[in-house]
C-alpha positions, 0 to 999 in steps of 0.5 A, spaced: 187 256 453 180 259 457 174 259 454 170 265 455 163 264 457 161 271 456 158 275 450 153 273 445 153 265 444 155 263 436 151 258 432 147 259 426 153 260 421 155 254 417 158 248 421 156 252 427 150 249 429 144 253 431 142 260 434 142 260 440 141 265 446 145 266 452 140 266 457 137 259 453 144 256 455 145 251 462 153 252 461 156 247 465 163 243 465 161 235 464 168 231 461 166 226 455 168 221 451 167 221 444 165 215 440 167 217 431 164 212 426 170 209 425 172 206 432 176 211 434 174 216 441 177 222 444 176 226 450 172 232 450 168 236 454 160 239 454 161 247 455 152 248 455 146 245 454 141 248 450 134 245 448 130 247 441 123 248 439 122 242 438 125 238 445 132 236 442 138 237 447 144 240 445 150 240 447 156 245 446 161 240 444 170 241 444 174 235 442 181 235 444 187 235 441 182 236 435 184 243 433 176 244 433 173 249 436 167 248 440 160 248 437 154 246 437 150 238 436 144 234 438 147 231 444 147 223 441 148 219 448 150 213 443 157 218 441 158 221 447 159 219 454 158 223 459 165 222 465 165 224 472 166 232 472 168 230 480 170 224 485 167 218 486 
């Protein structure tokens, strides 16, 4: 499946995170894991970087194999740790 970067940039609903303008994004591909409160982890990727009126860092957020479409949350260093997007 191909994620679309074009068009109007969702959020704002329920469990969709904030509304946030598409000129406001840093859209990028930045492979992540990501730490749940039970221990368990899964693969998934930052699509965009969006910061708020009061400085707290966004990310567009899709975990794998999750069945979840991407959404927006605070970027939370501790749960999500940023991989090489290239070599080494």
């Amino acid at each position: 499946m191909v994620e679309s970067r074009r068009g109007p940039v969702r959020g704002g609903g329920h469990g969709d995170g904030p509304a946030v303008a598409e000129a406001d994004v840093e859209w990028v591909y930045q492979p992540v894991e990501v730490h749940f409160g039970d221990g368990s982890w899964a693969l998934g990727r930052i699509s965009g970087w969006w910061h708020d009126g009061v400085g707290t860092r966004w990310c567009r957020l899709r975990v794998a194999r999750s069945g979840r479409p991407a959404r927006w949350e605070p970027y939370d260093p501790a749960r999500m740790v940023l991989l090489p997007a290239g070599g080494l």
